[in-house]
N, C-alpha and C positions, 0 to 999 in steps of 0.2 A: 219434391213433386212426385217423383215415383214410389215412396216410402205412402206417402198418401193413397196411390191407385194401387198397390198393392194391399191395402187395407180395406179399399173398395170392392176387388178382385178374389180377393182370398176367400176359404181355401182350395190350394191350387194340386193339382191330383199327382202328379210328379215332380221331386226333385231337382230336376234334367233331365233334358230333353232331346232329340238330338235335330227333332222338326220343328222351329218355333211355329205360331200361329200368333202373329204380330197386331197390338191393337194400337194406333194412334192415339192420345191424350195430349199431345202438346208438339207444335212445328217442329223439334228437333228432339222429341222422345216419343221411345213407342216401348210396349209391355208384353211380355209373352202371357197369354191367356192360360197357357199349362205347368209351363212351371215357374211364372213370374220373374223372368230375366229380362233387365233393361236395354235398350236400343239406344245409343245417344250418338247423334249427328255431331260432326266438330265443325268451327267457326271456318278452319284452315283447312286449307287442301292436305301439305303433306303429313299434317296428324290425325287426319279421315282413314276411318276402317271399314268401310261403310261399301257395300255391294253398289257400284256407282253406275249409270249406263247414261249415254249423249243425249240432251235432246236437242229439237230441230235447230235451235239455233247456237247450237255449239258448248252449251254448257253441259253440268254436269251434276245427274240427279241422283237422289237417293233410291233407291226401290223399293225399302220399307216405308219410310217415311215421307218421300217427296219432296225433301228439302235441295235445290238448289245450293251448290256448295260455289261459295263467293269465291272467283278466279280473277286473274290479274291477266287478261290480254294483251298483248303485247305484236306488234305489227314484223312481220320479215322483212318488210323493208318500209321504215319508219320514212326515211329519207326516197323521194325517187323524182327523178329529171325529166319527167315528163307533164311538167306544167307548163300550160300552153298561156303567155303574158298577149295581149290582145294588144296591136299598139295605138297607141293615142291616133285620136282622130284630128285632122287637118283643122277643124272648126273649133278643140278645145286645146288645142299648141297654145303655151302661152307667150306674148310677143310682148317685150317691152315697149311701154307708151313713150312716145318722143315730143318734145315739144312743139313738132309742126302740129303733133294731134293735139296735140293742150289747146294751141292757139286756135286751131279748127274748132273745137268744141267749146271754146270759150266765145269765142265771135258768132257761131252760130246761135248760144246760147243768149246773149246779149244785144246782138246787130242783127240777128237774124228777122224772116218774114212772120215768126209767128213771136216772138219777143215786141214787134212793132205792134200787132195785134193785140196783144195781152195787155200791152201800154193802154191800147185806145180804149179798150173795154174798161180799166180800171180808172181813166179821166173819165168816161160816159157814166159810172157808177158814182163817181165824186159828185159831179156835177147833177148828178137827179137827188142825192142825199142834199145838198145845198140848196138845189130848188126847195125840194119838202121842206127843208127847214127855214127860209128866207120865207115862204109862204106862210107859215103857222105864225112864225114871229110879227109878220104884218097884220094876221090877222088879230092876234093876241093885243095890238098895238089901239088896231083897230077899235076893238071892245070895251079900251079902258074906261076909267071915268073922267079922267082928264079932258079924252077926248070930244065925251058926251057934252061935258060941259061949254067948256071952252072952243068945240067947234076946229081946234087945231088939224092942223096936216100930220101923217106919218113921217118923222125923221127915217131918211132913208139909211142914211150910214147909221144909225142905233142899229136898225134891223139888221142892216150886213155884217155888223162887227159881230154882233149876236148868235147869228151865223156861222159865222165862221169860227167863232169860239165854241162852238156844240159840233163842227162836223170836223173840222180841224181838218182840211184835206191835204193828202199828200202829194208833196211835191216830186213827179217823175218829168227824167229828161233823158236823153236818148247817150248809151256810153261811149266814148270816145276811143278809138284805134289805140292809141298809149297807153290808155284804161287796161284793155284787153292785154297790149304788149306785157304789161307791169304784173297784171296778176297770173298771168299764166307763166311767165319768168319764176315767182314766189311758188307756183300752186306745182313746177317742175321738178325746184330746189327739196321741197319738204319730200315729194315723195321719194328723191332718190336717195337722201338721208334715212329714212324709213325703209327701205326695200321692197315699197307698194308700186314697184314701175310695173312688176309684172302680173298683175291683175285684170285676168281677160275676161271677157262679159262685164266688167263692171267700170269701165275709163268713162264712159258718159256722169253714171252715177256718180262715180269716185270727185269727178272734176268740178261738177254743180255741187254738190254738199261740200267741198273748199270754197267754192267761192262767197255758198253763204255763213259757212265760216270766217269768212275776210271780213265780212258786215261788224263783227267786234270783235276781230283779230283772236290770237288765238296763243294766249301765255301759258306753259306749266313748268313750274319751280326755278318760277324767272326767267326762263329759255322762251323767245317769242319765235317760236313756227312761221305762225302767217301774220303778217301785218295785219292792222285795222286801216281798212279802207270806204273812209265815208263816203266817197261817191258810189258806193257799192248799193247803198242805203235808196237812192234813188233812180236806180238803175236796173236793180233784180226785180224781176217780177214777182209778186206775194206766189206763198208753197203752195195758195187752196185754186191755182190756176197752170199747176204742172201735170196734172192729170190731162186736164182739154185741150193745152194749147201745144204740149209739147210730148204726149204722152210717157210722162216718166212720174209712177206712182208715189208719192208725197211719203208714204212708208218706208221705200226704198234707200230716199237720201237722207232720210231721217237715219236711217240702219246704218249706209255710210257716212256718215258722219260720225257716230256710236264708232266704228271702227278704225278711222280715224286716230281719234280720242283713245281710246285703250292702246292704239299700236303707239302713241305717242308716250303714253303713261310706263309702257312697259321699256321703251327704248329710255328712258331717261332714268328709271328704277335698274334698268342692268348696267349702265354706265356711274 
């Protein structure tokens, strides 16, 4: 590169010089204008030759050239004791859940006044899909040709079996106190096997996503967790009415449930 600007440059009017007059052509070279002597910045510090001065922020420049000479900072005291740890706050301490709380959140969840409620709504939903469907099928019944002809009655039991073969309604019944005792026993056992006792903000969550885990129990590599508990099948109320009745977002125990399931996978992959 300097073999080049010195070809560009030339001819240069002295030999040596003893005042260069410095031209920049490239970030870590410059040329003397008089008698074509090179300038060359080094990559390192301590094999830099180079007239160096501070700038503002502590480095260290060239004066010909302006080149920045790359430095390795290094701290006086890397190490220092004066970090201030803020201590945990009383509201995110985490407490181990005990099984009075299991059974408390499990009876609230099951026997509770809005668990009654979410029942009633979903017999009053059954029952107005049955009407509309009991109604079309009479009328359908109605319109044949049979009946045109023949003058006949509507079989009644044809239309309700008919019925009830198109709505299929679900069977809910109210759960029973040893119901509650039995899965909150199980839903205590798994997580202190797991070491999910101590997960604060999340025991509501954690406890409803087992229990609709218990709906078809819960096997991995043979090792059964949570029993399957059919009376659970008629007793939980459906996920797209946890939002209204009970305010706990349908996302959330979807996620606990997810977690779960991995802390299970991982506990049985390290043993």
């Amino acid at each position: 590169m300097h073999i080049i600007w010195k070809k560009i440059r030339s001819p240069f009017h002295v030999v040596c010089c003893t005042k260069h007059t410095w031209e920049v052509y490239d970030v870590q070279q410059a040329g003397c204008l008089i008698c074509g002597a090179e300038h060359r910045c080094e990559n390192h510090l301590p094999n830099n030759k180079c007239s160096l001065s501070e700038t503002d922020e502590g480095g260290l420049c060239c004066t010909v050239t302006g080149y920045c000479i790359p430095t390795l900072r290094l701290s006086d005291q890397e190490y220092v004791d004066n970090v201030y740890f803020a201590p945990p706050s009383k509201s995110l301490c985490s407490t181990p859940i005990t099984l009075d709380e299991i059974e408390n959140i499990v009876q609230w969840f099951l026997l509770g006044s809005q668990s009654t409620k979410c029942k009633g709504e979903e017999v009053a939903k059954t029952v107005h899909r049955y009407q509309c469907a009991l109604i079309k099928n009479l009328k359908q019944h109605k319109f044949q040709k049979n009946y045109q002809t023949a003058r006949r009655g509507t079989c009644i039991l044809t239309a309700i079996a008919q019925s009830l073969h198109q709505v299929r309604p679900k069977y809910v019944k109210r759960a029973s106190s040893e119901l509650c005792v039995f899965c909150s026993a199980h839903i205590f056992k798994c997580l202190k096997n797991l070491d999910l006792i101590n997960m604060q903000g999340k025991k509501v969550n954690l406890v409803v996503g087992m229990l609709f885990l218990m709906k078809q129990g819960l096997v991995i590599q043979n090792i059964q967790w949570l029993p399957r508990v059919t009376g659970l099948c008629h007793c939980l109320p459906h996920e797209t009415s946890l939002e209204k009745n009970f305010r706990l977002c349908m996302k959330l125990v979807c996620e606990t449930e997810n977690e779960i399931k991995l802390a299970l996978r991982q506990r049985v992959r390290l043993t």
